[in-house]
C-alpha positions in Angstrom: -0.7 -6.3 18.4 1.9 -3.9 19.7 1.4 -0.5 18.8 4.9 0.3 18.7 6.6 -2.9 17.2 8.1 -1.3 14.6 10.4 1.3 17.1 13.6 1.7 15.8 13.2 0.1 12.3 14.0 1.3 9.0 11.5 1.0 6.2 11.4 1.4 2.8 8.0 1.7 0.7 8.0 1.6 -3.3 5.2 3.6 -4.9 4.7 4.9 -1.6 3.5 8.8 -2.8 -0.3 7.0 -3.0 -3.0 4.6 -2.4 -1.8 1.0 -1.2 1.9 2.4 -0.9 0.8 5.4 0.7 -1.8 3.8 3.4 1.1 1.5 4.4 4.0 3.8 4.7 1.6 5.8 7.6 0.6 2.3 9.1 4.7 2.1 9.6 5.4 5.2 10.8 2.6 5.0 12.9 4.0 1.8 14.7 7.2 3.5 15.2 9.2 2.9 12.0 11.3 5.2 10.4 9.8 5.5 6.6 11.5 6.1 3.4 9.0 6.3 -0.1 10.1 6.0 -3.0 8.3 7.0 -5.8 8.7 8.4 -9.3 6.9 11.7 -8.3 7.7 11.5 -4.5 6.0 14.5 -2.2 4.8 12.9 1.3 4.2 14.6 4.2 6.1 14.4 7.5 7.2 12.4 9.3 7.6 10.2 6.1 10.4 10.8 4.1 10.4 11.1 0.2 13.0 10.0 -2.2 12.9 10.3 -6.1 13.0 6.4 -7.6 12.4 4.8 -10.8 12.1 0.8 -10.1 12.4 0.7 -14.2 16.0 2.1 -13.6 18.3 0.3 -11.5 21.1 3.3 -11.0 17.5 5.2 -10.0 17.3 2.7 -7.5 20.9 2.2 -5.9 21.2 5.8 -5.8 17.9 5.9 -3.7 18.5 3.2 -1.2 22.0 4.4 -0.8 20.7 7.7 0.0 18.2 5.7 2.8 20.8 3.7 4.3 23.0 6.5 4.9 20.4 8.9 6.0 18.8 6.3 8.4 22.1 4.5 8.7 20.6 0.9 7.3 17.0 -0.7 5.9 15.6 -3.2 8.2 12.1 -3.6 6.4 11.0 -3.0 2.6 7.7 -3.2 1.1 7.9 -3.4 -2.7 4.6 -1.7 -3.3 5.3 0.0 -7.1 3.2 -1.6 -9.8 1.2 -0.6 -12.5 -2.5 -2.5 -14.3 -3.1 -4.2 -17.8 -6.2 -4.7 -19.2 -7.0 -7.2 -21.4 -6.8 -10.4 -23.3 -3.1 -12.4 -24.5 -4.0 -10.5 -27.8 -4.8 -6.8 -26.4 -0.9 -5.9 -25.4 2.1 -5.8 -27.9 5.4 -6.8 -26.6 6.7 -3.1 -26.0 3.1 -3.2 -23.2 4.2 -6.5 -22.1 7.9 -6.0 -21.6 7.2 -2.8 -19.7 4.9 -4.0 -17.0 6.6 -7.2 -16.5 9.9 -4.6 -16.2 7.9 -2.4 -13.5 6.0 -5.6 -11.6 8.3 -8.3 -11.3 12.3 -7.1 -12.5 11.5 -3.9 -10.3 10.9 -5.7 -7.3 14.2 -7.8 -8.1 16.3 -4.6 -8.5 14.8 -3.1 -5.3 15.3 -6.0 -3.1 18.9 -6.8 -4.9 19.9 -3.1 -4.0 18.6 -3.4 -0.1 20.0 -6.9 0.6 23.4 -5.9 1.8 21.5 -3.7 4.8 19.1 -6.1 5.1 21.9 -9.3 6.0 22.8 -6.9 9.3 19.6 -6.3 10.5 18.2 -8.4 13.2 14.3 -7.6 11.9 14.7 -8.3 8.1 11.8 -8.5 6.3 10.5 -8.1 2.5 6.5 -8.0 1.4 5.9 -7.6 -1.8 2.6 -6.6 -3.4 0.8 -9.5 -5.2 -2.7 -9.7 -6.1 -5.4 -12.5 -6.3 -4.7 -12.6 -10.1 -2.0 -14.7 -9.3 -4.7 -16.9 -7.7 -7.9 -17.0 -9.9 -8.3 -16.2 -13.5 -9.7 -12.7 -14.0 -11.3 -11.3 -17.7 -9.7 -9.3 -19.4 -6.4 -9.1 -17.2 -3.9 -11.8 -18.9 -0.6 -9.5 -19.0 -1.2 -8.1 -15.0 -2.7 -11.4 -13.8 1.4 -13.0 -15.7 3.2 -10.6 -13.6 1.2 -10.7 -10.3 2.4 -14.5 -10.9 5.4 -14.0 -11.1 5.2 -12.6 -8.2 4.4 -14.9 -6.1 6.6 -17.0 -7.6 9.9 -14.7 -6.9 8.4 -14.3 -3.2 8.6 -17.9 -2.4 12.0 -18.6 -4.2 13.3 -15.5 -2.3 11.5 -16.7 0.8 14.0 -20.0 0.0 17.3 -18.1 -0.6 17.7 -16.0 1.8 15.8 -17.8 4.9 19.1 -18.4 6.0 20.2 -14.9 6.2 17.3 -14.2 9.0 15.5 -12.5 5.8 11.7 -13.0 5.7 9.5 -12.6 2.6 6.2 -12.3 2.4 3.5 -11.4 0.1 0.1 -9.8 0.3 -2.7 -10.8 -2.2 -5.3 -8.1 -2.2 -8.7 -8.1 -3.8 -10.0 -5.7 -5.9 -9.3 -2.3 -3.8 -10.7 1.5 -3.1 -7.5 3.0 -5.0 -6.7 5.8 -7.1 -6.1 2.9 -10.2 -9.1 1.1 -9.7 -10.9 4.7 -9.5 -9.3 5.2 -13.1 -10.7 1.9 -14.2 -14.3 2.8 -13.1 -13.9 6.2 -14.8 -13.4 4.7 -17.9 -16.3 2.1 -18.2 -19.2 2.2 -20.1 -21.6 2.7 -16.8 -19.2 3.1 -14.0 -21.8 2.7 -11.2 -22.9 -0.7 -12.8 -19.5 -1.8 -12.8 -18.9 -0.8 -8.8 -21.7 -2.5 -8.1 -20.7 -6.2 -10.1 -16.9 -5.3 -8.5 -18.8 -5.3 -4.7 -20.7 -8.3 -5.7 -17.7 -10.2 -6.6 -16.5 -9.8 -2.9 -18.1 -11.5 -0.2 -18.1 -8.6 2.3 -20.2 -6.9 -0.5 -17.3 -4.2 -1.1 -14.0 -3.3 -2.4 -11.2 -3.7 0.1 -9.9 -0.4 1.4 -6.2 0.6 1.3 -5.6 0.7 5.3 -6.6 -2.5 5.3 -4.4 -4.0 3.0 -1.8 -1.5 5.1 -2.5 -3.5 7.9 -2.2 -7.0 6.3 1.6 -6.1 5.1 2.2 -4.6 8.5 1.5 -8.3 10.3 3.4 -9.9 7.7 6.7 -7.4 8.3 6.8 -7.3 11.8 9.3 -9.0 13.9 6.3 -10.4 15.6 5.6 -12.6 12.8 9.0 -14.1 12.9 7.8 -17.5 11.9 6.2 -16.1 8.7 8.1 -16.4 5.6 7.2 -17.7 2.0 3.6 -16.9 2.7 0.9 -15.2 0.5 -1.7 -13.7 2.5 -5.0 -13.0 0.7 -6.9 -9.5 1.3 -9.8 -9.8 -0.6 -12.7 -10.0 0.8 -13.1 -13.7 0.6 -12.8 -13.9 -3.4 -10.4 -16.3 -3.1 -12.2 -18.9 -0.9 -15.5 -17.9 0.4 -18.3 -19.0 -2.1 -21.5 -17.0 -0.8 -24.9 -17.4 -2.7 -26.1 -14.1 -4.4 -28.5 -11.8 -2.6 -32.2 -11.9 -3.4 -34.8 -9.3 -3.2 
């Protein structure tokens, strides 16, 4: 892999101030791109470059990309990384919880990529990955509202992956596993016996761990960088070999 092949690109990162978002805005910069967060409470350090969005508020967004284009003077490569978690079952989230994750997850993607796509069409490295999940993949307990808009997800990558293939636009999505971040730290926090529930989360991987944020950082790096020019309309799964990899259990 080339160090450097994102020189001279501009990139934009949504929910960029932490975890998945954050990890991959410094895998970007690193490789040479210019890098833009947005982020509801945005504070990054240099070289990145914050700017105040709201994905839930499309003027929030123009306004933002706007200010990115003409800063950087265009957008070659955006990550929509913002999301937040549900937990539970079709009956544990009234419509008000429903409406406003599937508005943050899956319509705030759309109003991101909507508001970039005029400085995307000029760029000659266009890319979009958005942040999926393997709940678009496998049923999980307990996780029917995020597991609806993580599909949705994928869904919206490969009909955007369809429209705008013609344009020299790529879109991609990653699919992580269950990952070391801040939310998933929250989750823990808040069970019953937190160490118990680590260890059935590593279990449930067949590296024996939780995927770690650079990682993931790395995955959506390959899949936005003009050396992957031939990928597009692809979900690429992070997650420890959940998805596909059927290990038998450890014994004593």
């Amino acid at each position: 892999m080339n160090a450097r092949d994102f020189e001279g690109l501009v990139a934009v990162v949504t929910g960029g101030a932490s975890g998945i978002g954050l990890a991959t805005a410094r895998e970007l910069a690193a490789r040479g791109a210019r890098v833009a967060v947005l982020d509801r409470n945005a504070d990054v350090e240099a070289p990145l470059e914050a700017y105040t969005a709201d994905v839930t508020d499309r003027a929030s967004v123009d306004a933002a990309i706007a200010a990115v284009a003409e800063r950087f003077g265009g957008i070659d490569i955006v990550v929509n990384n913002a999301g937040i978690g549900a937990i539970g079952s079709v009956a544990d989230n009234d419509d008000d919880e429903w409406a406003r994750v599937l508005d943050v997850n899956v319509i705030g993607m759309a109003r991101v990529s909507a508001a970039t796509l005029p400085w995307l069409r000029r760029s000659q490295a266009a890319a979009i990955v958005n942040t999926c999940s393997i709940a678009a993949l496998a049923g999980l307990p307990d996780r029917a509202l995020y597991s609806a808009s993580k599909g949705a997800v994928l869904a919206l990558t490969r009909a955007m992956a369809t429209d705008h293939v013609r344009e020299g636009i790529r879109v991609n999505c990653v699919c992580p596993g269950t990952a070391a971040t801040p939310w998933v730290e929250r989750l823990l926090s808040q069970a019953d016996d937190p160490a118990a529930e680590l260890a059935a989360l590593n279990a449930r991987q067949a590296i024996g761990r939780l995927v770690t944020a650079e990682e993931i950082a790395r995955s959506i790096a390959y899949l936005a960088s003009p050396l992957s020019g031939s990928t597009t309309g692809s979900a690429l799964e992070v997650d420890g070999g959940f998805t596909n990899a059927r290990v038998r259990p450890l014994t004593s």
